[in-house]
GUMARBA-992025 format. One record per residue (C-alpha): residue number from 1; y negated, x, z negated; residue in three letters. Coordinates in nm, 2 decimals, m for minus. Example, Ala and Ser with C-alpha at 12.3 -4.5 7.8 and 13.67 -1.06 7.14 Angstrom:
residues 2
(atom 1, (0.45, 1.23, m0.78), 'ALA')
(atom 2, (0.11, 1.37, m0.71), 'SER')
***
This chain:
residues 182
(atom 1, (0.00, 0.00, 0.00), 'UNK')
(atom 2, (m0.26, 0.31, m0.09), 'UNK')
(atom 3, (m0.17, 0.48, 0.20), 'UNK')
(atom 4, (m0.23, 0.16, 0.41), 'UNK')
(atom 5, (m0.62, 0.12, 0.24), 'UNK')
(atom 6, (m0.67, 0.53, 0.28), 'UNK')
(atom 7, (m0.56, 0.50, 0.61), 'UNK')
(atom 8, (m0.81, 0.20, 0.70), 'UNK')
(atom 9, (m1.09, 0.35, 0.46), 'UNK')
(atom 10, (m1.09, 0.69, 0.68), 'UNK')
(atom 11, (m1.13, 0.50, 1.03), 'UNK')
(atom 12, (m1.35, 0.26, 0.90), 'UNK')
(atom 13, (m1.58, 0.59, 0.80), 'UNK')
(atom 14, (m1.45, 0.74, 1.17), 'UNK')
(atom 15, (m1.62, 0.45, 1.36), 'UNK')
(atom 16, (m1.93, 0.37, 1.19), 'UNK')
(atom 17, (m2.07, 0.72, 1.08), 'UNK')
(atom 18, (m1.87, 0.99, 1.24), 'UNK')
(atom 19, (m1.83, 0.79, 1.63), 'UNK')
(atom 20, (m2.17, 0.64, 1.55), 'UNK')
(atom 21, (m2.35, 0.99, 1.50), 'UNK')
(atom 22, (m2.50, 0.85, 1.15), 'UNK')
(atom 23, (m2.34, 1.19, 1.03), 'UNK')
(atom 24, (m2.46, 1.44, 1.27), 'UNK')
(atom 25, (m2.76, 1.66, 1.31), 'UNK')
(atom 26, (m2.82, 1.89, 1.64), 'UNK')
(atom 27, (m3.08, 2.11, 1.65), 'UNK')
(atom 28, (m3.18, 2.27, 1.99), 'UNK')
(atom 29, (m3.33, 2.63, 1.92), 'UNK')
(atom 30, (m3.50, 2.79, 2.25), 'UNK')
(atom 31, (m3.70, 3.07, 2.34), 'UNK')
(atom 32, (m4.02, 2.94, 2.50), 'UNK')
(atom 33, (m4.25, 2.69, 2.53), 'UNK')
(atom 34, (m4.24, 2.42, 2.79), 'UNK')
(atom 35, (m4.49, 2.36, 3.00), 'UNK')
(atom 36, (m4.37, 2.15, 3.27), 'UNK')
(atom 37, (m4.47, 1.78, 3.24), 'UNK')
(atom 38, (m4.15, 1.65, 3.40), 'UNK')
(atom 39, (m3.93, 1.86, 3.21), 'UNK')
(atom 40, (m4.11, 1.74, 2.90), 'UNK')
(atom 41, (m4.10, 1.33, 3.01), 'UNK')
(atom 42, (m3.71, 1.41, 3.04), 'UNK')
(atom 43, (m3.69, 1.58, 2.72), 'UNK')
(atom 44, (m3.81, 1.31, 2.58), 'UNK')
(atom 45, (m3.63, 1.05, 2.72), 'UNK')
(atom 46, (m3.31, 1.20, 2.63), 'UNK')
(atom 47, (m3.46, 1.24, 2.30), 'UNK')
(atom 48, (m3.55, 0.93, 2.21), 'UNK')
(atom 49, (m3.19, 0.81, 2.36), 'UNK')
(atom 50, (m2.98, 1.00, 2.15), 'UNK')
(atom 51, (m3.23, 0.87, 1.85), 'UNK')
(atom 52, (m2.98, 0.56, 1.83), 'UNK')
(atom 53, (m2.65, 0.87, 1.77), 'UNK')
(atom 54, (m2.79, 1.15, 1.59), 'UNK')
(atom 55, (m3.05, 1.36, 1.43), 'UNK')
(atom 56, (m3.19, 1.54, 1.73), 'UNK')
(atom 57, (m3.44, 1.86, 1.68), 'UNK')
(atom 58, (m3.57, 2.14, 1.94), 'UNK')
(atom 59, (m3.71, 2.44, 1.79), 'UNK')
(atom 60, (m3.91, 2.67, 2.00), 'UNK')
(atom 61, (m3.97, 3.01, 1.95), 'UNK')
(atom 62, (m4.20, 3.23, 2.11), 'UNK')
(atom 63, (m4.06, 3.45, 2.44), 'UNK')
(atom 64, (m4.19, 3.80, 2.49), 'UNK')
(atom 65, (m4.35, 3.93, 2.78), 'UNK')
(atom 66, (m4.09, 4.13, 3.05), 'UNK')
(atom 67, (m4.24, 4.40, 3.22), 'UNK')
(atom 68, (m4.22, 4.35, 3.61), 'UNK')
(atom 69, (m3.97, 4.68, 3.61), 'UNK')
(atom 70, (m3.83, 4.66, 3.27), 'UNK')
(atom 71, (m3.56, 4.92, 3.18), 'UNK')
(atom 72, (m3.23, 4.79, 3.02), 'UNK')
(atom 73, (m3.34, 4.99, 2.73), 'UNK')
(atom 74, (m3.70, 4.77, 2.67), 'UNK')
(atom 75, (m3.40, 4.41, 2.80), 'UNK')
(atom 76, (m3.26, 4.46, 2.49), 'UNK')
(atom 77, (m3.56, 4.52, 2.28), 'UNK')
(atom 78, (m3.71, 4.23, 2.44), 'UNK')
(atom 79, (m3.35, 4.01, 2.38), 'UNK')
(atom 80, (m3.32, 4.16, 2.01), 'UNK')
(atom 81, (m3.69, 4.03, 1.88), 'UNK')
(atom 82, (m3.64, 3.71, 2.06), 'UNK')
(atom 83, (m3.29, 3.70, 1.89), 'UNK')
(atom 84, (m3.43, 3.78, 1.60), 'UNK')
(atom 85, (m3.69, 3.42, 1.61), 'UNK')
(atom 86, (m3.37, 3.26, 1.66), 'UNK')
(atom 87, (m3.19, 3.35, 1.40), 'UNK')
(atom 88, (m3.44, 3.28, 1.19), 'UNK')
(atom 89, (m3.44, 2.88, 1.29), 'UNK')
(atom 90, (m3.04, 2.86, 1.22), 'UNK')
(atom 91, (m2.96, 2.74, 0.94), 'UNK')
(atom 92, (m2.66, 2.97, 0.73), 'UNK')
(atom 93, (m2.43, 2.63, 0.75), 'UNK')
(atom 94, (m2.47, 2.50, 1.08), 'UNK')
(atom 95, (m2.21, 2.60, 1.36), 'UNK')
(atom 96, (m2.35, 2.76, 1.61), 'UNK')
(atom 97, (m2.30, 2.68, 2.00), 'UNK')
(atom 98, (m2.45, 2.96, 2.24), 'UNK')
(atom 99, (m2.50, 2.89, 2.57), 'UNK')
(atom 100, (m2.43, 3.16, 2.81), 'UNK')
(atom 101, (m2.28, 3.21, 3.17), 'UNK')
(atom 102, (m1.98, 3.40, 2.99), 'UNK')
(atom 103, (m1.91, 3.09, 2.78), 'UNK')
(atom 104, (m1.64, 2.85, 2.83), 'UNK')
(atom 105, (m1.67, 2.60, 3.07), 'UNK')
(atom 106, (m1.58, 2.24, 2.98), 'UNK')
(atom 107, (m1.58, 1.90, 3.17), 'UNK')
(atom 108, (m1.81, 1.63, 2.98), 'UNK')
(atom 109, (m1.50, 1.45, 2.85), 'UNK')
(atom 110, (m1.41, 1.79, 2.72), 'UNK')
(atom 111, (m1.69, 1.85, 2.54), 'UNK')
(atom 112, (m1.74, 1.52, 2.41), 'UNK')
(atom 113, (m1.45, 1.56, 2.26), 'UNK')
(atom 114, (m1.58, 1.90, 2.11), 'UNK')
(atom 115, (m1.85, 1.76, 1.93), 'UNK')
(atom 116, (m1.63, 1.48, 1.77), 'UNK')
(atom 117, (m1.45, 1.72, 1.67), 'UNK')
(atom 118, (m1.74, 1.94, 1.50), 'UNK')
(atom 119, (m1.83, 1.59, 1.34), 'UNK')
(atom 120, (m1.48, 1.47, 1.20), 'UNK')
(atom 121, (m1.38, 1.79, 1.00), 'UNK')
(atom 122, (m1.74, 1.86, 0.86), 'UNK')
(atom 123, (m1.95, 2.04, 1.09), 'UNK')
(atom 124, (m2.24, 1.78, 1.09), 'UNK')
(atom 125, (m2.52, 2.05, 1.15), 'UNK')
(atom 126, (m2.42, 2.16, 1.55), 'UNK')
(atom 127, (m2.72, 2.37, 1.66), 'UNK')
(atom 128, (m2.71, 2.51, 2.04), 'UNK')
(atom 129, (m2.90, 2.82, 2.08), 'UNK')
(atom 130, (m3.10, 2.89, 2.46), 'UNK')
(atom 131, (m3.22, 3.23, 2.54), 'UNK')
(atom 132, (m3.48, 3.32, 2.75), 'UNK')
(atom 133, (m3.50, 3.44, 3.08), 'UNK')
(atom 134, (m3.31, 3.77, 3.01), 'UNK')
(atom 135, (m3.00, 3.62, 2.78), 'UNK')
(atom 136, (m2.93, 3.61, 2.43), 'UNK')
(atom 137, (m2.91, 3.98, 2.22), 'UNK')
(atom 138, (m2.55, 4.05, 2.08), 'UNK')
(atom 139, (m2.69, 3.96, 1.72), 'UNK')
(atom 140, (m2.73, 3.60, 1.80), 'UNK')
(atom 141, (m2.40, 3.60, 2.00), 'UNK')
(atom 142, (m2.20, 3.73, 1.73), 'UNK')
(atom 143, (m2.35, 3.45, 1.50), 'UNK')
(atom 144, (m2.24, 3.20, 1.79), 'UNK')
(atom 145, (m1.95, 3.02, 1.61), 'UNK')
(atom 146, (m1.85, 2.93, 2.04), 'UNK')
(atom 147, (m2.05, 3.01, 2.35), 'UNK')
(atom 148, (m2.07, 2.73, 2.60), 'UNK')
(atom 149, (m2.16, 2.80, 2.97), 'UNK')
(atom 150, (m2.27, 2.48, 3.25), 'UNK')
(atom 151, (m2.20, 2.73, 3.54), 'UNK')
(atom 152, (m2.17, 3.05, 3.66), 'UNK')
(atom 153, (m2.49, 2.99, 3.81), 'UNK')
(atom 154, (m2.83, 3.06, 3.61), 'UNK')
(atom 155, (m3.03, 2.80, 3.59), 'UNK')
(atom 156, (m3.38, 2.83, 3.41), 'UNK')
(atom 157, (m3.35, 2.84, 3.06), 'UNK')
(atom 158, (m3.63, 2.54, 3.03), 'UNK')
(atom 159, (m3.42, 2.30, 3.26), 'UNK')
(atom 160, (m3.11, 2.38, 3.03), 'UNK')
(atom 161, (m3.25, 2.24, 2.73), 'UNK')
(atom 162, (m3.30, 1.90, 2.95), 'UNK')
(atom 163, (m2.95, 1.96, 3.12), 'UNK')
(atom 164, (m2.82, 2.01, 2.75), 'UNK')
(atom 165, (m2.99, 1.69, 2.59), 'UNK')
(atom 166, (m2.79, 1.47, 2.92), 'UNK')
(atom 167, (m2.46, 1.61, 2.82), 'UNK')
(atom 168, (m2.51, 1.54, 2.49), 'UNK')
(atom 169, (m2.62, 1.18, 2.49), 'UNK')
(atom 170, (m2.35, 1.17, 2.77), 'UNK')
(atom 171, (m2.11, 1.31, 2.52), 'UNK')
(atom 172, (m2.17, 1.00, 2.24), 'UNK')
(atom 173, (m2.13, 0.72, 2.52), 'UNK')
(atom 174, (m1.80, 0.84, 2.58), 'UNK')
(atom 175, (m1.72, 0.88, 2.22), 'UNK')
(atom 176, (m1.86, 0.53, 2.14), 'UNK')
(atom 177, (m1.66, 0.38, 2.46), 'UNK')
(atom 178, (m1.97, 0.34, 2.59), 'UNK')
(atom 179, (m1.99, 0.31, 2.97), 'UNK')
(atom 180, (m2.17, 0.63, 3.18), 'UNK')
(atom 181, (m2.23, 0.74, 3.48), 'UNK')
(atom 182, (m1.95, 0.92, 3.68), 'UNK')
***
C-alpha cells in the first residue's frame, strides 16, 4: 500500500514541478553584449516563452578586444580573462553546460531529454556557458560539467544565445507533450 502512495506521490511531483519546470533555473552566461535589435526581439520572445517553464537568466560579460593579427599566445590571454568573467557568474552548485564545436551533438529529443534528466535527479540550476568570438579558455572548460555543440559549423556567438533559448523552450514542449514544430 506505501509503496503504491510513494509511487504516486513521486510522479505526482514529476508532472507538476519537475515536467512543469516550477523546479528549474537556467542561467545563460555569454561573453558580449548584444547589439543587434533582431537578435534582441528574439531573445526576448524566447524569453518571455520559456517564463511559463523555468527561471530563465542571461548574464553578460564583457569581451575583450582581439587584435587584427593576434598571436595564439595573446588568444589565450584574451580566452583566459574572458573565462575568467565567466567563472565568476557560475554559481559553485550549478552544472555546467559548455557550448563548443567539440561538444556532443544531440537531436532536440535528445537533449530534451537531457535536461529532464538534470531536473529529475537534482540539478535544478543548469547554466550554459557561450564564449566569444575566439572560444572558451581551458579553465572554463574544465568546469564544464558536459560540453554541448549545435554544429561543426561556427555560428556567431550572439545568434547562439537566440539558437540556444529555441532549443530550450523546444526542449520543455516536448517534455510537457506539448506539440512543436518538426
Amino acid at each position: 500500500m506505501w509503496i503504491c502512495v510513494v509511487y504516486m506521490w513521486i510522479n505526482l511531483v514529476d508532472k507538476l514541478f519537475i515536467r512543469q519546470g516550477l523546479f528549474v533555473h537556467i542561467s545563460i552566461v555569454a561573453v558580449g553584449k548584444l547589439k543587434e535589435k533582431y537578435l534582441i526581439a528574439g531573445i526576448n520572445e524566447y524569453t518571455k516563452r520559456l517564463s511559463a517553464y523555468a527561471k530563465i537568466d542571461i548574464i553578460e560579460v564583457a569581451d575583450e578586444k582581439t587584435p587584427e593579427r593576434a598571436s595564439e599566445l595573446e588568444e589565450e590571454q584574451i580566452k583566459e580573462r574572458e573565462g575568467g568573467r565567466l567563472l565568476a557568474k557560475i554559481p559553485h552548485d550549478a552544472h555546467v553546460i559548455a557550448l563548443a564545436i567539440e561538444g556532443k551533438m544531440q537531436s532536440s529529443e535528445q537533449f530534451a531529454a537531457r535536461l529532464d534528466e538534470l531536473a529529475t535527479y537534482g540539478k535544478s540550476k543548469v547554466v550554459f556557458v557561450i564564449g566569444g568570438s575566439l572560444g572558451l579558455s581551458k579553465q572554463v572548460m574544465a568546469r564544464a560539467d558536459e560540453t554541448l555543440s549545435f554544429s561543426k559549423m561556427t555560428f556567431p556567438h550572439q545568434l547562439m544565445r537566440l539558437i540556444l533559448l529555441e532549443q530550450i523552450y523546444r526542449a520543455f514542449r516536448i517534455n510537457r507533450g506539448e506539440p512543436y514544430h518538426k
